[in-house]
VODREN-210947 format. One record per residue: x, y, z of N, C-alpha, C, CB in turn; residue in three letters. Coordinates in pm, whole numbers, plus 50000, padded with zeros to 5 digits. Glycine has a CB too. Example, Ala and Ser with C-alpha at 12.3 -4.5 7.8 and 13.67 -1.06 7.14 Angstrom:
REM VODREN-210947
513194943150780512304955050780513204967050780511314955350905ALA;512854977550708513674989450714512905000350787514084994050572SER;
This chain:
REM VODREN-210947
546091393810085544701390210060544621375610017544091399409953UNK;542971372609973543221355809940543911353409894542581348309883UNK;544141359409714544521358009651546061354609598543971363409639UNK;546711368309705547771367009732548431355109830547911377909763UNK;547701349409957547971337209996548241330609936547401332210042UNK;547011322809798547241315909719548511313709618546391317609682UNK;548101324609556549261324409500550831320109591549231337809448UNK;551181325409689552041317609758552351306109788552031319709824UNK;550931299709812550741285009848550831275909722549331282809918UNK;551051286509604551161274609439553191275809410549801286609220UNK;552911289509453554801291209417555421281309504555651308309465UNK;555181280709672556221276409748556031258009684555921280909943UNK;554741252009660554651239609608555301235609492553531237209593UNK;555501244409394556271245009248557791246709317555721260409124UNK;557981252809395559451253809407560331242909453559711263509489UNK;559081234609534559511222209629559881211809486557951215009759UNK;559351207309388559431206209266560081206509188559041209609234UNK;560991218009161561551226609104562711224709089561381235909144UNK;563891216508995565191219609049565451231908990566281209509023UNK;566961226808959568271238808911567761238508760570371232908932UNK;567841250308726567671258408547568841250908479568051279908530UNK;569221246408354570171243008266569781251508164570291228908232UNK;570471253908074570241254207952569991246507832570811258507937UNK;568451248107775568201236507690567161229207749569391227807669UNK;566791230207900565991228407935564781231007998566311225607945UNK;563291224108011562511229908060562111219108181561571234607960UNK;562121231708296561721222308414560061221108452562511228108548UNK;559581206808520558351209308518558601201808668557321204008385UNK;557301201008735557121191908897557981179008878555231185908941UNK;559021177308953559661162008987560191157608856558491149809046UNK;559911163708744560241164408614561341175408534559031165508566UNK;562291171808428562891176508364562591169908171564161174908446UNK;562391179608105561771175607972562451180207935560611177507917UNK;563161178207864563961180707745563951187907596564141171207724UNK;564391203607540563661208307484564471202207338563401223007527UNK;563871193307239564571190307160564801197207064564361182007134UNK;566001195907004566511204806890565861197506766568281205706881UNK;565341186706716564811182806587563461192106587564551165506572UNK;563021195306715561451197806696561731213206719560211189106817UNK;562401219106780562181234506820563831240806873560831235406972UNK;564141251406885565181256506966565121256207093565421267406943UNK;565701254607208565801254407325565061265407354567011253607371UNK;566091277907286565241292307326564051296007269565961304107298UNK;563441291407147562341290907171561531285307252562101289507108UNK;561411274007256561001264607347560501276007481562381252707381UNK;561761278307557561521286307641560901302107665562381284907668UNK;561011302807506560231315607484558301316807499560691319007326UNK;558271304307417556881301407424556121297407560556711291307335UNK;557211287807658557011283507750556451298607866558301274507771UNK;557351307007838557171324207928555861326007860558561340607885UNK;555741327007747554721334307712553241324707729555061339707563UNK;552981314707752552061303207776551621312107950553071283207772UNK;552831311908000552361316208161551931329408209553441314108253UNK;552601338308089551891354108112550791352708051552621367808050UNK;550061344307985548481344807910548341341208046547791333907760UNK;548691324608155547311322308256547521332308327547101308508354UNK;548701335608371548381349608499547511361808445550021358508551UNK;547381366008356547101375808318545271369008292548221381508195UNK;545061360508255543771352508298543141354208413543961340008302UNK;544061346908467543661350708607543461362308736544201345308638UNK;544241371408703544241383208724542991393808663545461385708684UNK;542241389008576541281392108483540031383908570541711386508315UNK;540231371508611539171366808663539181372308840539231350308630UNK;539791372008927539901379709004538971396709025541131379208984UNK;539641401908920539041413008899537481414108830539991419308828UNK;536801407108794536081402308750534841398008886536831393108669UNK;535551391108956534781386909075533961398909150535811380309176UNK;534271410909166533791420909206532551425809162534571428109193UNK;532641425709043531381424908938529811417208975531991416208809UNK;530681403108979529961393909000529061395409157530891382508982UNK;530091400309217529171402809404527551418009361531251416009592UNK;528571428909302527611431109269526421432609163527821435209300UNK;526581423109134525621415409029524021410409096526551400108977UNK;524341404109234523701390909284522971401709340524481377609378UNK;521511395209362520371404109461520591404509630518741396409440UNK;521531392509654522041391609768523611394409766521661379109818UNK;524161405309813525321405509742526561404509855525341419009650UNK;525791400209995526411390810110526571379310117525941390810203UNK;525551371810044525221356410071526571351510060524131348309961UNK;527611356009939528691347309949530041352709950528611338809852UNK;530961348010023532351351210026533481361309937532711340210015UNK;534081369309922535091366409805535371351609771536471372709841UNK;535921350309867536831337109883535971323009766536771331710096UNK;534801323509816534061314809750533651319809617533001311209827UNK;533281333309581533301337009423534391334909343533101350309401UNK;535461336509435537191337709334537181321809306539131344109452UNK;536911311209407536591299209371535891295509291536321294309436UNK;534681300709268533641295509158534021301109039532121299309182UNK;534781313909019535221321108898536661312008815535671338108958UNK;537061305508917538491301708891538201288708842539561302109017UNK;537411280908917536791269108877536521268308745535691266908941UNK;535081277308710534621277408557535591279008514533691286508497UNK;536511290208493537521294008401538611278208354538471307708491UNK;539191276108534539841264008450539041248908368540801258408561UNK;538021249108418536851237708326536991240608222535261237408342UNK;536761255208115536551256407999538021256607908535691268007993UNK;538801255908053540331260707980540691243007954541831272308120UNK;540361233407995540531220408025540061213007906539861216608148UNK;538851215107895537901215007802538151213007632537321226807831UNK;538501229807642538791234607470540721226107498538681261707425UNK;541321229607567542741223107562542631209507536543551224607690UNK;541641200307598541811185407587541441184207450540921176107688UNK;540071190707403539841187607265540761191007149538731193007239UNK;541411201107184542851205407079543491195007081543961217707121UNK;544121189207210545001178007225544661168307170545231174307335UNK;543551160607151543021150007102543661149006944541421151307117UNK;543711160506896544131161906794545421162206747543691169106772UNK;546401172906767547101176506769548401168906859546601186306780UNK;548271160806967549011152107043550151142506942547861142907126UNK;551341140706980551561125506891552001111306973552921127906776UNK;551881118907119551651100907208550251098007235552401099207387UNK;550121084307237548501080707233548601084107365547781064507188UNK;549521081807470549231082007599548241100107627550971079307687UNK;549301106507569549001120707557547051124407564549791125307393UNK;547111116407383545771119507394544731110007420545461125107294UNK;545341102607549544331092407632543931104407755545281074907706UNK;544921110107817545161120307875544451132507883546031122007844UNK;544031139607748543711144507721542031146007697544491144307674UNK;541581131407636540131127207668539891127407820539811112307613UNK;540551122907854539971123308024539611135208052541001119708144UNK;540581145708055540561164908140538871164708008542911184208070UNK;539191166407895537481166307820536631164707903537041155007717UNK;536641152907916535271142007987534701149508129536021122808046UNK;536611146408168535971151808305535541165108384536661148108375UNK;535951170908316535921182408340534301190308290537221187108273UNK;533671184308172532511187408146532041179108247532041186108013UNK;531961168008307531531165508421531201175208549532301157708446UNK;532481179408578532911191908682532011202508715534031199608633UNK;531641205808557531421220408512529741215508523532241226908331UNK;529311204208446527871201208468527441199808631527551187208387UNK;528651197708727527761195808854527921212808942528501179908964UNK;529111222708858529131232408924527961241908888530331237308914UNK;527461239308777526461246908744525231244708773526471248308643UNK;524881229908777523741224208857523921233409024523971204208868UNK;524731232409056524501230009196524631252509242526191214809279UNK;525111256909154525161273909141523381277609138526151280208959UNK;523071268409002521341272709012520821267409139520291265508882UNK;520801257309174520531254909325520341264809420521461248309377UNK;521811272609422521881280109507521431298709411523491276109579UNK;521371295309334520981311309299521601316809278520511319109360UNK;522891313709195523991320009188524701324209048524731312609259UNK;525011334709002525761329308881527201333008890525181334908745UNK;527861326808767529391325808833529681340208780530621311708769UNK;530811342008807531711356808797531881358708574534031352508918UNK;531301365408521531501368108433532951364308352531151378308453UNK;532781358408240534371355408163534521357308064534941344308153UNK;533341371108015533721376307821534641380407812533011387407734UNK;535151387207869536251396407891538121384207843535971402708106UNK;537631371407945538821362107913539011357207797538871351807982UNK;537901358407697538121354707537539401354207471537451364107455UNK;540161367907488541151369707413542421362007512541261386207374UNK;542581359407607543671352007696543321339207661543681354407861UNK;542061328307623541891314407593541991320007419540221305307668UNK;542121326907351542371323407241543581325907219541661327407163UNK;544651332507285546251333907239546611321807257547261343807319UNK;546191317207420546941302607496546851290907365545781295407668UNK;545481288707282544881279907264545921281607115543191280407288UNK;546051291807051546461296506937547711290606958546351311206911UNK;548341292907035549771291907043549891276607038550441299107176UNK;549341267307094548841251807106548531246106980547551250007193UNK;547591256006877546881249706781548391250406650545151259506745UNK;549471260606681550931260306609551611247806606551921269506677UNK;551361237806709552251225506708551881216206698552901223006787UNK;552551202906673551831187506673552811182606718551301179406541UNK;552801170206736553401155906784554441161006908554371146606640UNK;555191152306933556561157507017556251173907070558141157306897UNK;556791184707037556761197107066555521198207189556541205506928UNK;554251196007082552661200307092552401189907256551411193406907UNK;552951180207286552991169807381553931174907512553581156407306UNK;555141180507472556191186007574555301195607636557641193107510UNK;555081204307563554461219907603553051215807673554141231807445UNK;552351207507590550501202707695550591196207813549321190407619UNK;552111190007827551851181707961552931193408074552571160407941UNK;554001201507976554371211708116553011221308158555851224408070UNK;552331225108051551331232908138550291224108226550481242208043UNK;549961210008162548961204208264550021203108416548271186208197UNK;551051203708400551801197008542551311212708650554201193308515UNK;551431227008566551351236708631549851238808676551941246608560UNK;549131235408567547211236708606547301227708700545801231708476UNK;547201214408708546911208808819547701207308941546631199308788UNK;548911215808957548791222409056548811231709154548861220409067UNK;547991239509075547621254909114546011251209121548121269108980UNK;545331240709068543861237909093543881224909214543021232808929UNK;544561221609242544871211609369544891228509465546841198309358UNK;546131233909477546331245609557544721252509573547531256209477UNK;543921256809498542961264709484541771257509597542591265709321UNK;541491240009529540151231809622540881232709744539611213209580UNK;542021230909760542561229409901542071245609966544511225809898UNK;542391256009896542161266109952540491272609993542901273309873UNK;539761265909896538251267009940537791256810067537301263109806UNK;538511245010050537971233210160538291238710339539071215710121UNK;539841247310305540351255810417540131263110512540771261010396UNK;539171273310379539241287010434537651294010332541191295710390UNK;537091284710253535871291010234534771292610329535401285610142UNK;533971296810317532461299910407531511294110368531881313110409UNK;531081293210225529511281710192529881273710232528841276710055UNK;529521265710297529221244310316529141241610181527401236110406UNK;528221243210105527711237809987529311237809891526251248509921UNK;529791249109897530911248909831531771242809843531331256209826UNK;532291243109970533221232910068532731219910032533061235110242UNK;531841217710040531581200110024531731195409873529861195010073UNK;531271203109787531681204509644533241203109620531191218409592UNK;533731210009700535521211609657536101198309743536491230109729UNK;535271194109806535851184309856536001170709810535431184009948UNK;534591169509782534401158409700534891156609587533391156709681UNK;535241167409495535981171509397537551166309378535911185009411UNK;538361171409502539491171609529540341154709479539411176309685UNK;539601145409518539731135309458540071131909310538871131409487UNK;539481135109242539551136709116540511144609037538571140209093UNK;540761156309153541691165409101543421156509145541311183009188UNK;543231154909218544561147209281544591130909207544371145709482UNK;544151124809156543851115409002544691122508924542171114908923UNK;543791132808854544271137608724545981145108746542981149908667UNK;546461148308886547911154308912548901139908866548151160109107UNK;548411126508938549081117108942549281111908791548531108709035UNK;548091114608703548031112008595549581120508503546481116108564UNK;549321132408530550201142108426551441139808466549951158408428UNK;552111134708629552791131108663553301120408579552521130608759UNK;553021113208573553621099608520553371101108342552641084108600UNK;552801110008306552701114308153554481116408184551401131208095UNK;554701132608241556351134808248557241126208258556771141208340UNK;557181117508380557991112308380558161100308304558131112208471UNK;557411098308219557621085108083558051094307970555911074608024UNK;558411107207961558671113907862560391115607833557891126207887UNK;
């Protein structure tokens, strides 16, 4: 199904990425970070790192399921795609996940680069979210319900709000390396293979920005 495509199309890109496992270390895209022993244990490190990624899957898997809801929710409950709800559901979700994360970071960061970094996904992303919602009422739409994701953005966020400097910086920029790109994977997958125009042109125009902010987290890693 889509979903399952997708997901394929984020693994086989992470893998290209990806080297060989060591011990002691955590691998991220084109990147290797180093889990330091002044700030944390290796195996922790890597403990937290597992458990950071069963909160987004399990997010996401929540928003997915969720989408169903949402179709029949709408008075028109053809007008739009899966494909394009799982997009608009996944969208909001990662905006607000961007959002509350950048503003933690701002804080909590101890490279300025970090939380230069970090203002940006803020900024921009309420940007994002102000034109996805403009342009949903436009169309008459509302997005796929996300009360339910409360408790998955408050473990992720919890677990984030435990660290500062060094540590709190390793861990925000391996997960930004994984969000942005599984949300590169995602616009690519609406621009592809969605059905609204309106959406498509949205993810398109978008895509730009999103492929910015990859190059950005990129070069966060690799100055690390």
């Amino acid at each position: 199904d889509t979903w399952s495509l997708l997901a394929g199309i984020t693994r086989r890109r992470t893998a290209q990425r990806v080297g060989q496992r060591d011990e002691g270390q955590i691998f991220v895209r084109r990147r290797v970070i180093p889990a330091r022993s002044d700030h944390v244990s290796a195996a922790n490190a890597k403990k937290r790192y597992i458990m950071k990624h069963k909160i987004l899957a399990m997010a996401t898997v929540m928003c997915v399921a969720l989408t169903g809801a949402a179709i029949a929710q709408t008075s028109e409950p053809d007008r739009l795609a899966p494909v394009d709800y799982a997009f608009i559901g996944q969208t909001n979700l990662g905006n607000h996940f961007q959002i509350d994360s950048g503003k933690l970071s701002e804080t909590r960061a101890g490279s300025a680069a970090v939380r230069d970094y970090a203002t940006l996904m803020d900024t921009s992303h309420v940007q994002v979210e102000d034109n996805l919602m403009a342009l949903l009422h436009k169309m008459n739409v509302q997005p796929p319900p996300t009360s339910l994701l409360s408790g998955a953005y408050k473990s992720l966020t919890g677990i984030m709000a435990r660290e500062h400097g060094a540590a709190f910086d390793r861990d925000y920029v391996n997960s930004q390396l994984d969000y942005q790109n599984a949300n590169d994977a995602l616009y690519r997958w609406e621009i592809q293979n969605g059905s609204n125009a309106t959406l498509k042109a949205f993810a398109r125009e978008t895509l730009p920005t999103i492929d910015d902010h990859m190059r950005r987290v990129e070069a966060l890693a690799a100055s690390a």
